[in-house]
N, C-alpha and C positions, 0 to 999 in steps of 0.2 A: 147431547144429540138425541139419543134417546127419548127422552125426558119431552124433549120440543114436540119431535115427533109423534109420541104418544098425545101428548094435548090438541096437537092439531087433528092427530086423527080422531080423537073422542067429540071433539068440538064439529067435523063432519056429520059423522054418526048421530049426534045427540039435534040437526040443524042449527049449529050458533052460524056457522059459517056456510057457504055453498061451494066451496073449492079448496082444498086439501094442498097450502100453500109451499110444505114440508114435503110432501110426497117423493119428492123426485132429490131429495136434499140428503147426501151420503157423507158419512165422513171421512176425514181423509185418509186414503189408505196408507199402513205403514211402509216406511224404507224397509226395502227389499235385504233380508238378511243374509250373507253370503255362505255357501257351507266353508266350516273350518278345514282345511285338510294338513296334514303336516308331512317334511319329508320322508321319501322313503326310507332314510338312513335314521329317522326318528321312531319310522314303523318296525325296524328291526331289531333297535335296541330294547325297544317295547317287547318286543318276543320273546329275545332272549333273555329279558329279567324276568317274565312271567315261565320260562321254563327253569331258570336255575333254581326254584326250589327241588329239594330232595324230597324224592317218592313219589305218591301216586298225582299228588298235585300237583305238584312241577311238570307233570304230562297231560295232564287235564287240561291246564290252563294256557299253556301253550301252543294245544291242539283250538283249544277255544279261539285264542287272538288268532292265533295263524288261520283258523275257518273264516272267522268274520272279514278282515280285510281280506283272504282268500278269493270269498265270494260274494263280498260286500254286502251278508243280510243283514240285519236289525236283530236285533239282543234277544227280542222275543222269540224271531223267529229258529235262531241258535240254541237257544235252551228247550226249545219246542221239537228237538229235532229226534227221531228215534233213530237206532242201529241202522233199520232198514231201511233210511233213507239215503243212506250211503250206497251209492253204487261203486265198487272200487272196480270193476270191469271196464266200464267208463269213464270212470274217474269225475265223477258229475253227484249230486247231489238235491234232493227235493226236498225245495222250500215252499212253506207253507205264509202265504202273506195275507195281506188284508182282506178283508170280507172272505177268507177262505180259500183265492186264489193262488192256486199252485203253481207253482216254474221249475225249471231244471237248470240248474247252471254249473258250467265244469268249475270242477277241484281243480287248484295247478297242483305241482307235486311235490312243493313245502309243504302245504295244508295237507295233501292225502297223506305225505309220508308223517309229519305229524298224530295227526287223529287215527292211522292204523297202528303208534308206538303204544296210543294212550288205550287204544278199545284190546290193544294185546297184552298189555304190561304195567297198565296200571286198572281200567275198567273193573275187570275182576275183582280185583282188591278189594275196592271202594262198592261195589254192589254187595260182597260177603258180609260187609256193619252192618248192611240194614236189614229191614222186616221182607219177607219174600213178597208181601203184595206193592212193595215199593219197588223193586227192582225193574219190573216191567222191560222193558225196549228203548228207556228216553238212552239217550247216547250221554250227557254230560252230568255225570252225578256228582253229588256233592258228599263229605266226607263222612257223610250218617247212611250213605246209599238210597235216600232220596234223590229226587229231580234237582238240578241245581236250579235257582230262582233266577229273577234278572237282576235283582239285589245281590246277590253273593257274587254275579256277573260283573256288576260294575265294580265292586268291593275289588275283585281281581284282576279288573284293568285300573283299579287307582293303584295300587300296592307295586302293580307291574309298574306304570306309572311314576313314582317314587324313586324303584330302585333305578329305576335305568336315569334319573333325576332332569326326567322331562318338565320343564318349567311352563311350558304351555297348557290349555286348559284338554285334558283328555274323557271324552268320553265312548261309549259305544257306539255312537253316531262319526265319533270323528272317523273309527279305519272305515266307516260309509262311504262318507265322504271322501277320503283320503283314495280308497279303490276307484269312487268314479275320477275323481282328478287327474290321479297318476295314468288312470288309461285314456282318457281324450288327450292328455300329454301326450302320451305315447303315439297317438293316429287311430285312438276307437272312433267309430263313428259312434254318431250320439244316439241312435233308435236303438243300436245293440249293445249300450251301455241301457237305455232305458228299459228293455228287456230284463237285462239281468239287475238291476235292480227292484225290477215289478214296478214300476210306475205306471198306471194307468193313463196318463198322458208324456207324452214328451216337453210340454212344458215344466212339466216340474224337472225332467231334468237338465233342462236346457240352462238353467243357474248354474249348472257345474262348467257351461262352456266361459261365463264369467269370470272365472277363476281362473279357466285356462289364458283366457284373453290378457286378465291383467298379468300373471305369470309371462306368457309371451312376452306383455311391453316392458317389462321389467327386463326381459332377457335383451330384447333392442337398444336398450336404451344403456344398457350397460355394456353388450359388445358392438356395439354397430360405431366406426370412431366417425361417420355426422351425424350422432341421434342426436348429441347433447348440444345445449342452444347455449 
């Protein structure tokens, strides 16, 4: 398609033709890909295999997962996250998203109480390995007391993954997806599910009410006793 269009357009320019017969000719757009979400009882064993390691990582990583579905950010935005962006007064947290654009979305209070276990009881530790110009304010370090990466991030949602022997495909998109799912489930509305996920439009979140939709006919169709034909 490309290709076509490059020739027609060169063949404009160049006068072989006087009308640009490709111009208007797009290709087809892809099927619309659904986000993955998994259950809540799938999001919990997830947790809890990422906290049963013993010591500082078992609290890291747990404070990790439990943040992310928590507050449904993006991997990037998790590992990019300093001390001070916690507000545990509020119980809220500032994320830093795309093009630089900031938001603030509440902690619940598995995630708060979480990520205050790890910044009081393991944090220390794992800051004491490293070099003092590494320690800086990022909040999720990794076991040399550098920043943790989003590579060591997903490392520790596959392992978490693993042990809890989730057979579906897990990644740090899925508790994304998984937080907007379970809350239009629940009765969010969708502009303040778009909110906190930073979407600059509500179309893009509006794919998560798809999910909910098929979820719904799935639920009619299995208790409703005239769904079934």
């Amino acid at each position: 398609m490309v290709a076509v269009r490059g020739l027609h357009r060169f063949a404009l320019l160049d006068g072989i033709v006087t009308d640009d017969v490709a111009h208007e000719v797009r290709p087809p757009a892809p099927a619309r890909r659904l986000p993955k979400a998994v259950p809540v009882e799938s999001v919990v064993a997830l947790i809890e295999a990422a906290g049963a390691l013993e010591g500082p990582r078992g609290l890291r990583d747990r404070a990790l997962l439990e943040l992310l579905y928590g507050t449904g950010a993006r991997i990037s935005e998790a590992v990019g996250l300093a001390v001070d962006d916690l507000d545990r007064g509020q119980a809220a947290v500032r994320l830093a998203g795309k093009g630089g654009k900031e938001r603030v979305v509440p902690v619940g209070s598995y995630a708060l109480r979480a990520v205050e276990d790890y910044l009081v009881r393991a944090r220390p530790a794992l800051a004491a390995t490293g070099k003092a110009g590494l320690r800086g304010g990022t909040m999720f370090l990794n076991v040399r007391g550098g920043p943790l990466s989003r590579q060591s991030a997903w490392a520790i949602l596959r392992s978490a993954a693993e042990r809890a022997g989730l057979t579906a495909e897990i990644s740090p998109h899925t508790l994304r997806h998984s937080f907007a799912t379970h809350l239009l489930d629940g009765g969010a509305d969708v502009r303040v599910v778009q909110e906190l996920l930073g979407h600059a439009s509500v179309t893009t979140t509006q794919v998560y009410t798809l999910v909910t939709v098929d979820r719904l006919r799935e639920v009619y169709a299995t208790s409703h006793p005239r769904a079934l034909t």
